[in-house]
N, C-alpha and C positions, 0 to 999 in steps of 0.2 A: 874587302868590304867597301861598300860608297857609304856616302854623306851628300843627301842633297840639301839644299838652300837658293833660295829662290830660282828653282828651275836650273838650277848648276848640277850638277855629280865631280864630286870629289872625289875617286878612289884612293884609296890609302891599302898597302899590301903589310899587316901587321909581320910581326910586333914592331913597333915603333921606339926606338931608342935612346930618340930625345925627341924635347918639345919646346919652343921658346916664345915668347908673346911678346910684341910690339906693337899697342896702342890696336888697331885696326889687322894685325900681322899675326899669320903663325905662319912657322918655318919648325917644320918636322922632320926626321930623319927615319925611313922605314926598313924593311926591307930591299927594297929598290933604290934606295939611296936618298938623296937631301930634296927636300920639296919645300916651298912657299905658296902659303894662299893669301890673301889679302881681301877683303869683306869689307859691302860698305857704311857697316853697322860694328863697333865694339861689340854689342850684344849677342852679333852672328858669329862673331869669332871665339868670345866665350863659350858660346852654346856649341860649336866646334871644337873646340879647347876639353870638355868636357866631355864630349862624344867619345875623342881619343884616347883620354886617361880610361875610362868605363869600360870602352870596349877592348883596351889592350891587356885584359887577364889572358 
C-alpha cells in the first residue's frame, strides 16, 4: 500500500512490525525490512503514525 503527503508516496509493504516516533520521525520496520521517514510537520508524521497502526489489521 502507499501513503501520500504533500505530493510524496510512501509505500509501506504490510504487515509492519514495529513502529517508533521521534519528534518529526518514524522509523518502521515492514516486510521489506527497516525504513525512516521524516516530515516537515509533527502533525504529518502523526497523521502517518496512525495511517500505519489502522491499516496494519
Amino acid at each position: 500500500m502507499s501513503y501520500k503527503v504533500n505530493g510524496h508516496e510512501i509505500t509501506v509493504n504490510f504487515p509492519v512490525d514495529s513502529i517508533s516516533v521521534n519528534k518529526s520521525s518514524i522509523a518502521f520496520t515492514d516486510s521489506l525490512g527497516k525504513n525512516k521517514q521524516t516530515f516537515a510537520k509533527r502533525t504529518d508524521a502523526l497523521q502517518f503514525m496512525k495511517w500505519l497502526l489502522s491499516s496494519n489489521k
